[in-house]
Residue, then its C-alpha position, 0 to 999 in steps of 0.5 A: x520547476x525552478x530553483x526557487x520551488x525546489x528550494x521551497x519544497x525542500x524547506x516544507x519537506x524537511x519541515x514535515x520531516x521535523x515536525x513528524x520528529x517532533x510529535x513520534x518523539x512526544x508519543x515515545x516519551x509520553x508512553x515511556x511515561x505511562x510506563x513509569x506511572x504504571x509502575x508507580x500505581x501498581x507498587x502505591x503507597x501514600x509516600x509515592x503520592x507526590x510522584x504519581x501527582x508528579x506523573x500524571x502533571x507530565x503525562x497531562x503536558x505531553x497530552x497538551x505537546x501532541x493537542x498543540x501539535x495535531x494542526x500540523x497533520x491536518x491535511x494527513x490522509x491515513x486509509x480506514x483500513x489502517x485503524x481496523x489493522x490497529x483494531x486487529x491488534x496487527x502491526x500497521x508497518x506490516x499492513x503497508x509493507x504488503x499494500x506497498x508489495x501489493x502494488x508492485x506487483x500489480x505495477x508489474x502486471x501492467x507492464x507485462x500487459x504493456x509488453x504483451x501489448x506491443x508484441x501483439x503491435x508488432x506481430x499485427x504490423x508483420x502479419x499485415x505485411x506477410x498475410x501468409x503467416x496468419x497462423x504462425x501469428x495466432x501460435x505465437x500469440x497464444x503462447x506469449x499470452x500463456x506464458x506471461x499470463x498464465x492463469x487468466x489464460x487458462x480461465x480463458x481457455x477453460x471459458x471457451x471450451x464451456x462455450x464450445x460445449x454449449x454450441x455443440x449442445x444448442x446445435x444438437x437440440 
């Protein structure tokens, strides 16, 4: 990419960043007004109708900042799963701190998969050369297999023992 991508990529991001600003800055103020009316309606008398006439005028042109604003965040791409959290009355934050977390950890998932890959690589690589070894190969990948994943070795192992009782049954019938 060259100099003037980045330099135009910058300016688009820090746009973004701007116009996110700018709209969370609205929300914020436009809640705070809500506020402030609530407070307005719930002590009403006919003295304070100007001020609720004067709310409500705020609160209709902070409406018309976020209408004038949301061609801006077209293109934003928000999951469903984010609205049924909303809906749920949770916190959307923790929702994607825990997709985020989730996603970590499947990262590293794959890369113990992809460690465990090049170990099978190379003991097959040894194993071809010194045929003699076959199962000092087969002990030691059992047991790096066990010790990194633990628990679908075990469903493994548990699987297999189920075939062998099977066999054993089939072969006695």
């Amino acid at each position: 990419m060259d100099e003037q991508q980045q330099q135009q990529e910058q300016h688009q991001q820090s746009s973004n960043n701007n116009n996110n600003n700018d709209l969370l800055q609205t929300v914020e103020d436009l809640v705070e007004e809500l506020r402030r009316t609530i407070i307005v309606v719930e002590e009403f008398q006919n003295q304070s109708q100007p001020l609720l006439f004067e709310r409500l005028n705020k609160i209709i042109g902070y409406y018309g900042k976020i209408e004038s604003q949301k061609k801006q965040f077209d293109r934003a791409e928000i999951p469903l799963e984010i609205f049924n959290v909303i809906d749920q009355s949770k916190n959307p934050d923790l929702y994607v701190k825990e997709t985020l977390q989730n996603c970590i950890n499947a990262n590293e998932r794959s890369k113990g998969k992809i460690e465990s890959i090049r170990i099978i690589l190379l003991l097959t690589i040894i194993v071809s050369l010194t045929p003699k070894k076959k199962k000092t190969f087969k002990d030691e990948l059992d047991a790096h297999i066990k010790d990194t994943f633990s628990e679908e070795y075990n469903i493994f192992k548990q699987q297999q023992q189920q075939q062998q009782q099977q066999q054993i049954v089939e072969t006695n019938d």
